[in-house]
C-alpha distance (Angstrom), angle and dihedral (degrees) to the residues before:
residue distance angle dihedral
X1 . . .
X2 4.25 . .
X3 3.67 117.3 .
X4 4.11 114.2 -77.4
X5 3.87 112.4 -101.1
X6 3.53 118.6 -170.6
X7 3.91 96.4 -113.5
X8 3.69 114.3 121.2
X9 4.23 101.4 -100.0
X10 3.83 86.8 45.0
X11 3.88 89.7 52.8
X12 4.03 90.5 42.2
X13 3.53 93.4 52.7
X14 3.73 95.7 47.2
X15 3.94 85.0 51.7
X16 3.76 96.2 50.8
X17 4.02 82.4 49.7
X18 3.51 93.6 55.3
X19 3.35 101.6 53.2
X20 3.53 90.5 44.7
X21 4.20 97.1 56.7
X22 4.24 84.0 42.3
X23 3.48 96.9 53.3
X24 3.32 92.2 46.9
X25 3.85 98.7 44.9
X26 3.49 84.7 51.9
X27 4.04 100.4 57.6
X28 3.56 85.1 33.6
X29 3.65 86.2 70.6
X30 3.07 101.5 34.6
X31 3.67 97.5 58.9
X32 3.63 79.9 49.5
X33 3.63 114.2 51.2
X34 4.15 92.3 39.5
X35 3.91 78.4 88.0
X36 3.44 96.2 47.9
X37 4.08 99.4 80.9
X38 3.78 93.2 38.8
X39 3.58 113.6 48.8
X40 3.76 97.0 65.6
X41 3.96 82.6 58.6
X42 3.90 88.1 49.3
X43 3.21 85.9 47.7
X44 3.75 97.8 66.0
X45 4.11 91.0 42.1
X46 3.41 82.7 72.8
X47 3.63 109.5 41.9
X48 3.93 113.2 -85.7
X49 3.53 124.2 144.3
X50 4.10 126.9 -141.7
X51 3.91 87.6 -95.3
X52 3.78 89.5 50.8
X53 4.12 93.5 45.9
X54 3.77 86.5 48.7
X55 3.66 94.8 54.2
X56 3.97 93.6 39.6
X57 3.94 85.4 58.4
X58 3.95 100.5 44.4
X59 3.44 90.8 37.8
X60 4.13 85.2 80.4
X61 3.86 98.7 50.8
X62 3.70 92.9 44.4
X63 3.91 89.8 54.1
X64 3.82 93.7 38.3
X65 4.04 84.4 43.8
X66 3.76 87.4 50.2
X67 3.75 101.5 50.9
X68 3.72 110.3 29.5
X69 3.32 95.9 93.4
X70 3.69 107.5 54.3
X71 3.55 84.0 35.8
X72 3.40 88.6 63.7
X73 3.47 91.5 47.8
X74 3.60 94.3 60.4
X75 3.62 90.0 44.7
X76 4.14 84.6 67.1
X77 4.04 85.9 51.3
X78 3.57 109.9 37.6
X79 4.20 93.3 27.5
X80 3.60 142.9 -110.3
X81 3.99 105.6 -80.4
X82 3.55 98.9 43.9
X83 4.09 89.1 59.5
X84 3.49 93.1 48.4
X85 3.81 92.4 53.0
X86 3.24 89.3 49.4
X87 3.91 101.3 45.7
X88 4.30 82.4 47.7
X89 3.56 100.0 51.8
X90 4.13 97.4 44.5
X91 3.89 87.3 46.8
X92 3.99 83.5 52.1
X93 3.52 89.2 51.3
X94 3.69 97.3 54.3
X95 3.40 95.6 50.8
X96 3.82 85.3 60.8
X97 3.83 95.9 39.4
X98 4.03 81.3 60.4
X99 3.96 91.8 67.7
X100 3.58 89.0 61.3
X101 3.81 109.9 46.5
X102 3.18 127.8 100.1
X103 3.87 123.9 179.7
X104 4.04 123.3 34.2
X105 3.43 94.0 -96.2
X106 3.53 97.0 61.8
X107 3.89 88.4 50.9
X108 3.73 92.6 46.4
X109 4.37 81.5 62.9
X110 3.57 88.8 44.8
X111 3.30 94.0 61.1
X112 3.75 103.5 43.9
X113 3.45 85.4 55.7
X114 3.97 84.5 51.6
X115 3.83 81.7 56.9
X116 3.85 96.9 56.5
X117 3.90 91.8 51.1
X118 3.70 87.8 45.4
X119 3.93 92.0 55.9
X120 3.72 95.6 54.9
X121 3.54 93.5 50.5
X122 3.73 105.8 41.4
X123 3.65 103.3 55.1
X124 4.04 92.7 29.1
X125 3.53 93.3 60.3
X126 4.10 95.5 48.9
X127 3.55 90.8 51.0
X128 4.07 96.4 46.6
X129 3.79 83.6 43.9
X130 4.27 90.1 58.5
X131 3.77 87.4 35.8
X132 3.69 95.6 64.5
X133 4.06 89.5 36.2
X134 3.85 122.7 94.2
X135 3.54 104.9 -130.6
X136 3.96 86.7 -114.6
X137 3.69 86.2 69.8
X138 3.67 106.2 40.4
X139 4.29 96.7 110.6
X140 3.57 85.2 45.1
X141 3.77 101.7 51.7
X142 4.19 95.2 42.5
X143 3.87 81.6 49.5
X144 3.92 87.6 60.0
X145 3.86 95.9 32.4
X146 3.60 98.7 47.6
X147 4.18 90.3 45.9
X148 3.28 89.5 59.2
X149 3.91 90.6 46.4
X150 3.93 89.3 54.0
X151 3.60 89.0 40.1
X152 3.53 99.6 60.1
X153 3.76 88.5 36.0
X154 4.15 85.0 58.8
X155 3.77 100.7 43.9
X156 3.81 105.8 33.3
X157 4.11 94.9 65.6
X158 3.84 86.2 47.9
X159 4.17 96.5 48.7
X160 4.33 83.6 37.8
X161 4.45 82.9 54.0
X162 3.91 92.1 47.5
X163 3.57 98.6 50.2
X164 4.09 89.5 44.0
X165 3.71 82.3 50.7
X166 4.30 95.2 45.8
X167 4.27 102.3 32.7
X168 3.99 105.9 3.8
X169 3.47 141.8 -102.8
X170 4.05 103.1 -62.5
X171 4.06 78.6 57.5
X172 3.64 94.0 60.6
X173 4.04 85.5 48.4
X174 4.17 96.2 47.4
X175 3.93 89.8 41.0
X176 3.89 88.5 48.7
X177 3.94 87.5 47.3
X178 4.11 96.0 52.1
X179 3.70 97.7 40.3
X180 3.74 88.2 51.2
X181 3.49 93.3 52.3
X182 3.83 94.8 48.4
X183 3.51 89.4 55.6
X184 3.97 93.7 54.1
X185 3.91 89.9 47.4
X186 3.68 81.9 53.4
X187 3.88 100.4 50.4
X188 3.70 80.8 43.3
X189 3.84 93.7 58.9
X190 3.51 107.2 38.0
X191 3.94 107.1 21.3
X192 3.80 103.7 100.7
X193 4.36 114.0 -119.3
X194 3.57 111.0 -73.2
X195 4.28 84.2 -111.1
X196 4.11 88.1 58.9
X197 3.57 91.0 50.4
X198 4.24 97.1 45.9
X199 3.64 114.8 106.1
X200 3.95 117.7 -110.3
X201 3.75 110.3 -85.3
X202 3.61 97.0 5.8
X203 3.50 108.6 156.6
X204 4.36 133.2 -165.0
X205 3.51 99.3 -122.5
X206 3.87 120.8 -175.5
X207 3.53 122.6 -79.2
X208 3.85 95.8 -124.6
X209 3.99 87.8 56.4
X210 3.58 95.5 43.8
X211 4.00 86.4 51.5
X212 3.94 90.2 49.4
X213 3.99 87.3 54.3
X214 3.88 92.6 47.3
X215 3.66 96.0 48.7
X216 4.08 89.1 43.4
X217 4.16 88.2 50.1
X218 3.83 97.8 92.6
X219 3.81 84.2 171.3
X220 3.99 96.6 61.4
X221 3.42 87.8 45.6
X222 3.39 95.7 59.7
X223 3.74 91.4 53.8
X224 3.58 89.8 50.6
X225 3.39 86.0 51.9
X226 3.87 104.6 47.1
X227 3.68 82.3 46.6
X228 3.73 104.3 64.8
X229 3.81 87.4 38.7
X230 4.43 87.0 64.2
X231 3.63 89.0 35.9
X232 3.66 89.1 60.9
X233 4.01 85.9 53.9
X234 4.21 88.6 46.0
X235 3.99 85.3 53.1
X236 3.80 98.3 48.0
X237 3.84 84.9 46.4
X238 3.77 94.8 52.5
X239 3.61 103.7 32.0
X240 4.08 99.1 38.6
X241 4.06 115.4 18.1
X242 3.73 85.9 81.3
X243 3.54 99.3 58.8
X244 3.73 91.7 44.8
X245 3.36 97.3 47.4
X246 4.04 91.4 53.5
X247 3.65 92.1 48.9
X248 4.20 79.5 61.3
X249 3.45 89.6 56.8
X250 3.51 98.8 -106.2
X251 3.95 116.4 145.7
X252 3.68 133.1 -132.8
X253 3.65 104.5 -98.7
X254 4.03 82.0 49.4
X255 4.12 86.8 59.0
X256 3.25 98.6 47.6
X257 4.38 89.3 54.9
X258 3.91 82.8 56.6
X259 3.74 94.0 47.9
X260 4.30 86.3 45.3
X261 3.74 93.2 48.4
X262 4.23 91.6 50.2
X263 4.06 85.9 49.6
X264 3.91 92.3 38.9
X265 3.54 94.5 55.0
X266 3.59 107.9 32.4
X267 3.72 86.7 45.0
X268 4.15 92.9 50.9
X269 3.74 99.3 43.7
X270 4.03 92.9 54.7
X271 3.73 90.0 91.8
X272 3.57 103.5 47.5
X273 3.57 99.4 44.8
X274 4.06 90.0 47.2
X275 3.65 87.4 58.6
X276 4.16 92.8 48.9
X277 4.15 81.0 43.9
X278 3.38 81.9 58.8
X279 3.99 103.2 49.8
X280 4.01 108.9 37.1
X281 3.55 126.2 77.4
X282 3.49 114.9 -115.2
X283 3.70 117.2 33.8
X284 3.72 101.1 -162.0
X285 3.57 95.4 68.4
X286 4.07 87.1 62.5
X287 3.84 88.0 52.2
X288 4.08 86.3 49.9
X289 3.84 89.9 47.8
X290 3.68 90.2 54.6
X291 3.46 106.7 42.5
X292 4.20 93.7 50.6
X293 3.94 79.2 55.9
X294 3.69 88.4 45.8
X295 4.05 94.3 53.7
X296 3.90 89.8 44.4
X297 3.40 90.3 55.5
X298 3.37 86.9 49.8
X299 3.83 103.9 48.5
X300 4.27 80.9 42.5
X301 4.05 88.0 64.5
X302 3.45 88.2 56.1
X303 4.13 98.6 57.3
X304 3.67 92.4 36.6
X305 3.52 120.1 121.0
X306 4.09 115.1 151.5
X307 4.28 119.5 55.2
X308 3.74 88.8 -112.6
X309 3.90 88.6 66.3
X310 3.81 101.6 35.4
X311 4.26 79.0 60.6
X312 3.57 97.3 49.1
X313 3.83 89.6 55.5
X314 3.29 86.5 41.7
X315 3.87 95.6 61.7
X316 3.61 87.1 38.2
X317 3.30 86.5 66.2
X318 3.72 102.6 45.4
X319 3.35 89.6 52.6
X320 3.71 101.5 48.6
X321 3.95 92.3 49.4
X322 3.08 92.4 50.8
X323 4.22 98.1 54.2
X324 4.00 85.1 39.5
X325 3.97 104.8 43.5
X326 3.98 91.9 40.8
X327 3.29 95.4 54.2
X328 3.67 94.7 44.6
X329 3.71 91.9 56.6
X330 3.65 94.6 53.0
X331 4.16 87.2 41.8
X332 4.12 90.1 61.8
X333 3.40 92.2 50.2
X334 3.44 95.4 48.7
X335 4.22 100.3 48.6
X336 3.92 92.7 43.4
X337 3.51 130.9 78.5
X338 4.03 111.6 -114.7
X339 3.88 90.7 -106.6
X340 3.46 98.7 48.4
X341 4.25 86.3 48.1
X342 4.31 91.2 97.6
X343 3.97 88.3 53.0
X344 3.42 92.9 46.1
X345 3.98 100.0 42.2
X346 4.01 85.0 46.1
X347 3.86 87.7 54.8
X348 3.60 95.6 59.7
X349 3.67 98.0 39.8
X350 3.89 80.9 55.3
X351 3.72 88.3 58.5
X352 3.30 100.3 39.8
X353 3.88 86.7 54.8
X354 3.88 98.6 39.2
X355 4.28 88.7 48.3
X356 3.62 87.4 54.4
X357 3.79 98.8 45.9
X358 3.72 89.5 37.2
X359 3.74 98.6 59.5
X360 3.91 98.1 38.2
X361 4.56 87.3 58.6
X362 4.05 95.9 38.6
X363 3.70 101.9 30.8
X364 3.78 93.5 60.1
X365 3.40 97.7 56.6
X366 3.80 91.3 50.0
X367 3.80 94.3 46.1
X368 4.11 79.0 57.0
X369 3.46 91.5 57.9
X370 4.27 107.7 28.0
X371 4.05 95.5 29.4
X372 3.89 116.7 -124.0
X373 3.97 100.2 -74.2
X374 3.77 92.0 66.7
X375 4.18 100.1 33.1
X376 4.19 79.6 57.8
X377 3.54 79.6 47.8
X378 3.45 101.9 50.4
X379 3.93 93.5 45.3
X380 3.47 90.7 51.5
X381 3.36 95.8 59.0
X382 4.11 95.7 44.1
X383 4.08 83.5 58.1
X384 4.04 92.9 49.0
X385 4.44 82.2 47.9
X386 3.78 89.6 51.9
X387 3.61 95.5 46.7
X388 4.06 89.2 45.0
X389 3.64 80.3 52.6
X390 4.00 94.3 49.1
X391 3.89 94.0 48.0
X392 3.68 95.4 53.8
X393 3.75 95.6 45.4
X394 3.84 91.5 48.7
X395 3.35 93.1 50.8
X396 4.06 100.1 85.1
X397 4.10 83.5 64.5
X398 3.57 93.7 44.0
X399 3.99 85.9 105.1
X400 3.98 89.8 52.4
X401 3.84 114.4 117.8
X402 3.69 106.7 -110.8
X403 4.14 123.5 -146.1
């Protein structure tokens, strides 16, 4: 596809795109993340203990952590569509695979596989998505993309729980399965070739030059960086603030308004802090902004002890992901070359997977030891190091001309 100008058939186009890659990333995770809520509860139907669940639901982020980058890599090489066909129809797979299983360790393969298809879709789509974008637009386009990544990620565990609830568990699994598939003979149909949607003069350069370019990219690697750093807060969230917040007394239905306030919010303010990504000067002091937020959202978990505070934090959170993560997005895109964009989008899928997976297998065995005030604590203060970290190695392209 030729380089975006800014006349009015280049913009339309690049619209039409858009919506395209965001519906799709949204049913994409949809279809995905209906499993998400279930499968542990399969997983005890047929005989799995807590240490087995555990290990059949890190067992996807470490794979996905694992392979996103040189995933991403190939995406550069062998183009954007066929990866995200790919990543579609294995996650379709799975979802059938699941009907059949029956002891953990079965599902714990099942969902390594889930992993793979997960790393060529993640990281494929965010770099078709800045592809297609002129760089005018970049805050504004991961606003849209990565609502409809949240938004999926919101609604698809609640449909997968009310089809459990209505027709059983295998349901969940076969509807999972079909809708997946739909959306792949979708992408299929109306996603342009991968040689339509490659930048002008992109070029397939070597993998030991585009390695020498990462490793020089002190910018990237901050963003990498910063990234794992808030992931590690996203993991303590996910993994932990439920078992604090029931040792406060607060009930189930309570839990899941904190968890719907995070999504709400961090889903919501995507598309208003892309377009202020888009307008100020210096990028990197929006990711700063949102990741002190993120950390005192953080710390705030850890002191909470009433429902009204838990959801405070919890919006606090929302909203501070979504001014830091946004940006980041459009940040990547903008320090990397366009053929070194799959590397670098399967990078920070890698740490947003490893910072997740990381925090849920070291932080428990803190919290056993320090409680949960100080383990919030303690994380807090590893995201406010990261983003130190990020500031100061930004600051040699402070002087760069932003879009």
């Amino acid at each position: 596809m030729p380089t975006i100008s800014h006349n009015s058939e280049a913009m339309r186009s690049f619209r039409v795109l858009l919506l395209i890659c965001c519906t799709v990333t949204y049913a994409g995770y949809f279809g995905s993340y209906m499993r998400l809520p279930v499968v542990p509860l399969y997983a005890r139907t047929i005989g799995a203990s807590t240490v087995e669940i555990g290990f059949i639901n890190s067992s996807f982020l470490l794979m996905a952590g694992l392979l996103s980058l040189p995933l991403g890599i190939l995406s550069d090489r062998l183009g954007r569509k066929a990866l995200i066909v790919a990543g579609l129809l294995v996650s379709s797979g799975t979802s059938f695979l699941l009907c059949l299983v029956h002891t953990p360790a079965q599902m714990i393969w099942v969902y390594l596989l889930f992993g793979f298809g997960l790393a060529c879709f993640a990281p494929t789509m965010m770099s078709l998505v800045a592809d297609i974008t002129p760089a005018t637009h970049l805050g504004r386009s991961y606003g849209w993309y990565t609502m409809a990544v949240y938004g999926g990620m919101s609604l698809g565990p609640a449909a997968g729980g009310w089809v459990a609830q209505w027709w059983g568990y295998q349901s969940v699994f076969l509807t999972s399965g079909v809708w997946i598939l739909l959306v792949c003979l979708a992408v299929f149909a109306l996603l342009p070739g991968s040689r339509r949607l490659r930048p002008a003069g992109l070029q397939k350069k070597p993998i030991a030059e585009t390695a020498r370019n990462l490793s020089g990219n002190l910018s990237l690697m901050a963003c990498w960086l910063v990234t794992l750093g808030g992931c590690l807060g996203l993991g303590m969230f996910v993994t932990f603030v439920p078992v604090h917040a029931h040792e406060q007394g607060i009930g189930a239905g309570e839990i899941g308004l904190i968890f719907g306030a995070q999504a709400l919010f961090n889903a919501l303010s995507r598309i208003p802090f892309g377009r202020l990504s888009d307008s100020v000067g210096q990028r990197s002091h929006l990711v700063v902004i949102g990741l002190i937020g993120l950390a005192a959202s953080i710390a705030g978990f850890g002191i909470s002890s009433t429902i009204a505070s838990f959801i405070a934090c919890a919006i606090g959170m929302g909203v501070s992901m979504g001014l830091a993560f946004t940006t980041i997005g459009a940040l990547i895109s903008q320090v990397v070359s366009p053929d070194d964009r799959g590397l670098a989008m399967g990078g920070y899928n890698t740490m947003i997977y490893l910072g997740m997976m990381l925090s849920s297998l070291v932080m428990g065995i803190v919290i056993r030891s320090l409680g949960f005030p100080l383990s919030f604590f303690i994380v807090a203060g590893l995201n406010l190091l990261t983003t130190c970290s990020f500031y100061l190695m930004f600051g040699g392209r402070r002087r760069m001309k932003m879009p």
